[in-house]
Every structure is written in structure tokens, then in C-alpha cells.
N, C-alpha and C positions, 0 to 999 in steps of 0.2 A: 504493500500500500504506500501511497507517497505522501512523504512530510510534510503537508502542505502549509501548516505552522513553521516550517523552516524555511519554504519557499515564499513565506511573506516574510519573514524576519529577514533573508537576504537581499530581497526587495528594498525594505528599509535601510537598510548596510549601505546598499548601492546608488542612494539618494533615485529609487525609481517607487516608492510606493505611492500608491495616489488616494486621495480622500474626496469624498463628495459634500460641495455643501449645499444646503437647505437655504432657497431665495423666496423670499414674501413678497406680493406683491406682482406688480404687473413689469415685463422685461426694458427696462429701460438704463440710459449711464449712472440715471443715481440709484443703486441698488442697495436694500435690505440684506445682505449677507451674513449668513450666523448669527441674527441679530444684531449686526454692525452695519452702521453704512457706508458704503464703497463707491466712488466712483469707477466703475465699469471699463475697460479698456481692453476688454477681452470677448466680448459679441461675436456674431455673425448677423447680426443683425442692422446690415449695413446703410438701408435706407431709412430706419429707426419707425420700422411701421408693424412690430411686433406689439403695441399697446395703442395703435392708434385709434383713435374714436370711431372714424367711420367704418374700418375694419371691424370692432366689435358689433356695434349696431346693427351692422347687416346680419355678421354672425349670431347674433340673438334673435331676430328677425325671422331667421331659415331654424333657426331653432325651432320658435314656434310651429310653424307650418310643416317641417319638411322630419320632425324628432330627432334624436338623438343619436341612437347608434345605425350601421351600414346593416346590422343584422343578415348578411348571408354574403357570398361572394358573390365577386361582378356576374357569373356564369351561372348562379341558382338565381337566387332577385335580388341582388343586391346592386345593380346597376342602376343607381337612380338618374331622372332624367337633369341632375345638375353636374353631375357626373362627365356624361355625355356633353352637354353643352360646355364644361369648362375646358374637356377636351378639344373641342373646335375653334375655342379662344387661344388655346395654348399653339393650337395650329397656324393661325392666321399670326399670333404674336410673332412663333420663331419662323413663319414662312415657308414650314412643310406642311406636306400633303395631310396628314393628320397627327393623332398624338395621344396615348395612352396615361393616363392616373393611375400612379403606383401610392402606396401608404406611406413609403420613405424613401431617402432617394438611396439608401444601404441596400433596403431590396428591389428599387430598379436597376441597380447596377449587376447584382446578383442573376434575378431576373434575366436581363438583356444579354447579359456578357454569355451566361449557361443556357442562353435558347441558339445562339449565334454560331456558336464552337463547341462540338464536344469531339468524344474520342477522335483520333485520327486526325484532326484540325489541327493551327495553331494560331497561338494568341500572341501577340506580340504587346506590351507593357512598358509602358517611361517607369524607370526603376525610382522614380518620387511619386508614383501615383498614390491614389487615398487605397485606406487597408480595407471598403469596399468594393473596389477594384480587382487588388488583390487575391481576395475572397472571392470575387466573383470568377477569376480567371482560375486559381484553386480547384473549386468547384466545378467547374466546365468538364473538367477529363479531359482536356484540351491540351496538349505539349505548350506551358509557358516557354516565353523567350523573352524577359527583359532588358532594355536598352539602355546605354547609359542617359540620364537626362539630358532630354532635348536635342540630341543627338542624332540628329537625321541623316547624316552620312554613315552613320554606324546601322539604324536601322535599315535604309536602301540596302547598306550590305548582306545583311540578314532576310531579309527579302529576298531576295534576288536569288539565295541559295536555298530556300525553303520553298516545295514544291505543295500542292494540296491548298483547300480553303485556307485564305490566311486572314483571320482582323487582328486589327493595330487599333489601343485603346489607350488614351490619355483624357488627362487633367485637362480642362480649359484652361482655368488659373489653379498653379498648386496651392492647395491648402497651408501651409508650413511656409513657403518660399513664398508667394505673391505670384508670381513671375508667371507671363502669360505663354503656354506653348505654344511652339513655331507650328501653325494649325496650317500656314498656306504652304510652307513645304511639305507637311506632313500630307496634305489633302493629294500634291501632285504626285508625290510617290508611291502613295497607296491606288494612285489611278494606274501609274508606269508599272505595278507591280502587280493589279487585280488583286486589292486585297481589302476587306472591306473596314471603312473607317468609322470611330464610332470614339464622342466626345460627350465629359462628362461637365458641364458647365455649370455644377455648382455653387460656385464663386463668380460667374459672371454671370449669368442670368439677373439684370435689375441695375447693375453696376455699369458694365460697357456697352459701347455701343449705343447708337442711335436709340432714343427712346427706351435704352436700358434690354435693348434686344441681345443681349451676351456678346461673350468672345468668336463669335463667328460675325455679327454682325459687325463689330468691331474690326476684323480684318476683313470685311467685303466679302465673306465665303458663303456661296450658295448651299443649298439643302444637295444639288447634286453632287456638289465639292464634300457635305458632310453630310453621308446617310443617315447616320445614327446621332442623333444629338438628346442627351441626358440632360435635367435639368431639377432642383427642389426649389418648395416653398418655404421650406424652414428657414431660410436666410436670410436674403434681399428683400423678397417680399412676403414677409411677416407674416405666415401661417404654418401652414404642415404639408407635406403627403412631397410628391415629388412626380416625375413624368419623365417618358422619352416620346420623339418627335419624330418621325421619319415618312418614308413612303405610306401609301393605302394597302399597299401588300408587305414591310413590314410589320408595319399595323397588327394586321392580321395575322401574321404569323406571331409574333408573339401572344397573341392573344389565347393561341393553340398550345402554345410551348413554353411561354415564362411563365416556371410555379411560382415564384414568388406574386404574381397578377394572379393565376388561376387557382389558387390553394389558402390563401387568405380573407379576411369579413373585409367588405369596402370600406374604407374612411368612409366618414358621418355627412350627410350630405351638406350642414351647413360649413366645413370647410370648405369644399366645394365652391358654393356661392360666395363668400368671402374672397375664397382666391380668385375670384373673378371681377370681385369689387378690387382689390390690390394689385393684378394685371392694370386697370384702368389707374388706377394712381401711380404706377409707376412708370407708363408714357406720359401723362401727363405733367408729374411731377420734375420737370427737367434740373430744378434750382437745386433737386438733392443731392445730384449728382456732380453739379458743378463747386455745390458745400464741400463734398467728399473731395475731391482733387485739390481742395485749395487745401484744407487741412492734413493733406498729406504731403501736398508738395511742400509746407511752410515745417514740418514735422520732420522730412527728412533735411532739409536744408539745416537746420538747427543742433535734431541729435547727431549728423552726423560731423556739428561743427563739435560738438561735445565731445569728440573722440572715441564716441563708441560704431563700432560694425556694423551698419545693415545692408540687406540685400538686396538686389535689382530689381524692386516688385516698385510699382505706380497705381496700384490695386491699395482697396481700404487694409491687406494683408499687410503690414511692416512688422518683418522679425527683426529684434534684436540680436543677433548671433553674441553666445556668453561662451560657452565651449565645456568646460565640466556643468557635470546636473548639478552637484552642492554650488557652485557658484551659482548655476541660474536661481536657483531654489532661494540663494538669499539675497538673492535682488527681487526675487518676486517678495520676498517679504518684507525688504526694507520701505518698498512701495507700499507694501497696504501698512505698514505702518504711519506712512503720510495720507491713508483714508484713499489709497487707489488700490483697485483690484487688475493685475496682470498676471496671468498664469504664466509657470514657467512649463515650456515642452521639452520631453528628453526621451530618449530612446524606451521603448522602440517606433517611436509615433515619428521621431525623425532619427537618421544615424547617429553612429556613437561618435564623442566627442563635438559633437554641434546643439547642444542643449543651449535652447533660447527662452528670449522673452516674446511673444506672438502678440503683438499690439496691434490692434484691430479697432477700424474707427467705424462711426454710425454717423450719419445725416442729423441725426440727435446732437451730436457733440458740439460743443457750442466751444468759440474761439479759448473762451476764460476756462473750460474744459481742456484744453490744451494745454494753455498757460501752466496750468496744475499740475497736467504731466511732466512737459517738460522742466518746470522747477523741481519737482522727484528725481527726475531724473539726473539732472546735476547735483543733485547731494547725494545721489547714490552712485558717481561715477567710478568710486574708487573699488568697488564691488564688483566690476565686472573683471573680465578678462578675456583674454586675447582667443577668440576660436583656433581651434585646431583646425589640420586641414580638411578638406570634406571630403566624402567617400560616400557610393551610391549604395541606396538601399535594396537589398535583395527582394525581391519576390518571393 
């Protein structure tokens, strides 16, 4: 039987153990944590429309009328018809032919990635992707093949020598890093290679691009340039559930094939309608987006006059690269002891020796919200330290 008391005590040893805390209250920068309050700099919640008013109201609204839970899967009766309808919105948003509602975007990715590739296939993986990715390529039975990140001279080559169905699956913008993949290289090679392409946009869905149409909009990429485009609500626009976009015959094939869709109760219909009221605010909403760029570009100009490390992201993502986890560990703590909250990330969530601080901004955050930070910041310069070199992460 295994130690599993020992396996959490070396957990703690190795500065990787993790704790959960208990937030009151509705998700916003000024947060109730543990019973403290915190200023927030740790969201995904980047157009700050997780507590927003019109958002809830709808959502109580479809409460009344439409109840509570999905009670059955999409394929018994649990297809409701806002369901459907949010589906056609998601369509017309990202500019594919149609587009599927998943409960999260872990099991759309599961989902999509294990309907696409199985035995005898292969899957090709940016070796920074998220660990539902991962998981999902795991999953498949599918021969993984991870790339170094962002590396598309390395993958062509891998390509090129790999015969049989091949998809190639990336991050829009990494989670951890910011940093947006090279989606228009990637799109020709997977064309020059016949291999099918398939993006998880995350982090950009609400953020870039035109009217907050993601990182494909963002670099000009057609739906024929990218089949498969992955996308959640939990983030940008501030509800739940998550979606992929693609063909009418996609579509429907996963419909037949992704368990994670056909094996699950449907989300409740009134997330549905909400996320349909929050697609509409965030075309419309242009000013949030242009909030978000000016407080990041004024945030990296600053920290990095402060002489700490960060990395090439332009995305609401700015990691602070620290390099040991007990370093990052007590910079995240010296912060919440000036009343901000910054979690510190450490392996295995990213590799080893690159344990950071993941400062993440929201449309919420207000100039003198900054201020805050960055005055933290420089009292706590003497804390950090120099990253180590980097190294990719396996699959």
C-alpha cells in the first residue's frame, strides 16, 4: 500500500504542497479570503464580468422560467433549447460553421482531442500546453509526440516523418507564459502536412482580437486555417461551461464520439442564456479591452524597470519568473502581507526551476489597483531571485 502521508509530507519538504482557500462573496479584485481581504491579482477573470449585474439578472431570470439543473444529457432530454441557441451565437461569434457546449473547457478538451485521435493516430503537443490537453492526448490511445514550445521548424520536422492521421494541438495563449502561439505558421504547416489542426483559446477568447473574437481573430486566421477551435466561459466572459467551434460535420461527429459531451447531465440552462447575455457585452464592450492593454503595458514597463524577470506575454497573463518554489512561495507571501493576493506557480503546473509569481489582470482593476501592486512589489524586490534556465515540459 502506499505512504500516502509520506507522499504529502515530501510534498511539503519540496515547497510543492498546495492548500485551498475559502472566498465569500461574489469574484471580484477586492476579495474576502480566509476571512481577510485581499486584493486579487490572481483571476482569470479578465474582462471583470464574473459578478457583473447584468450577467446575474439574466441569470436569475432563466432561473425562473427555464429551472435549475440540465437533468439528463444532451442525447436523453437534456438539450435545452438555450442550449442550442447559445450554440449558434458561439458560431456566428468565432465565424465557424457551428459549435458545441461542453460543461468545462477540461472536458472539451478531453472530449475533442479522444474523438479526433485514437489508437494508430498521432497527436502532436506544444510541450507548454495546459494538463487538459495533456490529458486529453493521454487519453486518446493516440502515439503523443511533443514539440519543443512554439517550435515550428521542429514540428514540420516531425511531421513530415510521421505517416497516418496526424492532429497538432496547442494553446492559443499559454496559460503560465502569456505568450500567444505562432497559430499562422502553425495553420500552414498542418495544411503542407495534412494534419489536422485544433486550438485551445482559452485565454483568448474575450481578450484579443476584434470585438474580443480570440487569438485566431487576432492573427487574421480563418475557420479553414483552424478546424478545430476550443474555447471556455469561465474566464473572459464570466460564467461557466466551455465549447468547440468547427465544421457542420465536425459538429456532428463529435456529437457521436466525444464522451465527455455524450456521457455527462447538460449545464443548467440558465448558464446558457447568461452566456449569451456576456457574448453581447463583450463585443460590445470595447473600453475593456483597451483598460486591459494599458495596465499591462504600464505594469510591464515598471516591474521590469524594478529588476525583476518577466516574460514575452502582452496578454492580461504576466509571470513573474522567481526560479526556486520556496522563493516564489515567499514573495507570494510577503504580498499578501501588504493585503494582495498573488499565487505563487511551481512544478508541476510549470517546469522545474521556473516557479513564479502569475499576475493576472481584470478590466476590474483600477489604475490605484496597480499602484498597490507595484508599490508591493518594490518592497519585496529583495525576495526574488534570478530564474534558472528553462526547460520544456514533458507530456
Amino acid at each position: 500500500m502506499r505512504d500516502i502521508a509520506a507522499e504529502l509530507e515530501a510534498r511539503r519538504e519540496a515547497g510543492l504542497y498546495r492548500h485551498r482557500r475559502t472566498i465569500d462573496g461574489p469574484q471580484r479584485p477586492a476579495l474576502n479570503a480566509d476571512g481577510k481581504p485581499l486584493l486579487s491579482f490572481c483571476s482569470n477573470d479578465y474582462l471583470g464580468l464574473a459578478s457583473d449585474s447584468r450577467l446575474t439578472e439574466v441569470a436569475a431570470r432563466a432561473l425562473t422560467d427555464h429551472g435549475l439543473g440540465g437533468a439528463s444529457s444532451h442525447l436523453i432530454c437534456g438539450h435545452h433549447r438555450a442550449h442550442h441557441e447559445l450554440e449558434k451565437k458561439l458560431a456566428v461569434f468565432t465565424g465557424h460553421e457551428d459549435a458545441l457546449f461542453f460543461s468545462t473547457g477540461y472536458m472539451a478538451n478531453l472530449g475533442v482531442i479522444s474523438a479526433f485521435a485514437g489508437k494508430g493516430d498521432t497527436v502532436f503537443s506544444d510541450a507548454l500546453n495546459h494538463a487538459s490537453i495533456i490529458d486529453g492526448c493521454r487519453l486518446s490511445r493516440a502515439t503523443v509526440r511533443p514539440y519543443p514550445h512554439a517550435d515550428t521548424d521542429a514540428l514540420a520536422s516531425m511531421l513530415a516523418d510521421t505517416p497516418g492521421h496526424k492532429l497538432v494541438v496547442t494553446d492559443g495563449v499559454f496559460s503560465m507564459d502569456g505568450d500567444i502561439a505562432p497559430l499562422r505558421e502553425l495553420a500552414r504547416i498542418c495544411k503542407d502536412h495534412n494534419a489536422l489542426l485544433m486550438v485551445d483559446d482559452a485565454h483568448g477568447i474575450g481578450v484579443l482580437g476584434e470585438h474580443g473574437r480570440g487569438s485566431l481573430a487576432h492573427l487574421g486566421l480563418s475557420p479553414e486555417e483552424v478546424p478545430l477551435l476550443v474555447g471556455t466561459f469561465g474566464k473572459a466572459l464570466g460564467t461557466s461551461g466551455a465549447f468547440c467551434a468547427g465544421s457542420g460535420l465536425h459538429m456532428d461527429y463529435l456529437v457521436q464520439k466525444a464522451r465527455t459531451y455524450i456521457y455527462t447531465t447538460a449545464m443548467p440552462p440558465a448558464l446558457a442564456v447568461a452566456t449569451m447575455k456576456s457574448l453581447d457585452i463583450v463585443q460590445s464592450d470595447d473600453w475593456r479591452r483597451s483598460h486591459l492593454a494599458a495596465l499591462v503595458q504600464r505594469f510591464r514597463a515598471e516591474v521590469s524597470a524594478m529588476g525583476y524577470e518577466l516574460m514575452p506575454s502582452n496578454t492580461p497573463i504576466q509571470p513573474v519568473l522567481v526560479g526556486s518554489n520556496e522563493s516564489a512561495l515567499a514573495l507570494s507571501r510577503a504580498l499578501e502581507e501588504q493585503g494582495l493576493l498573488v499565487t505563487a506557480i511551481r512544478p508541476p503546473t510549470v517546469p522545474a526551476g521556473e516557479a513564479r509569481l502569475r499576475v493576472t489582470f481584470s478590466a476590474s482593476h483600477s489604475e490605484q489597483d496597480l499602484d498597490r501592486l507595484l508599490d508591493a512589489l518594490s518592497n519585496c524586490r529583495p525576495l526574488a531571485s534570478t530564474p534558472e534556465i528553462r526547460s520544456f515540459a514533458a507530456v
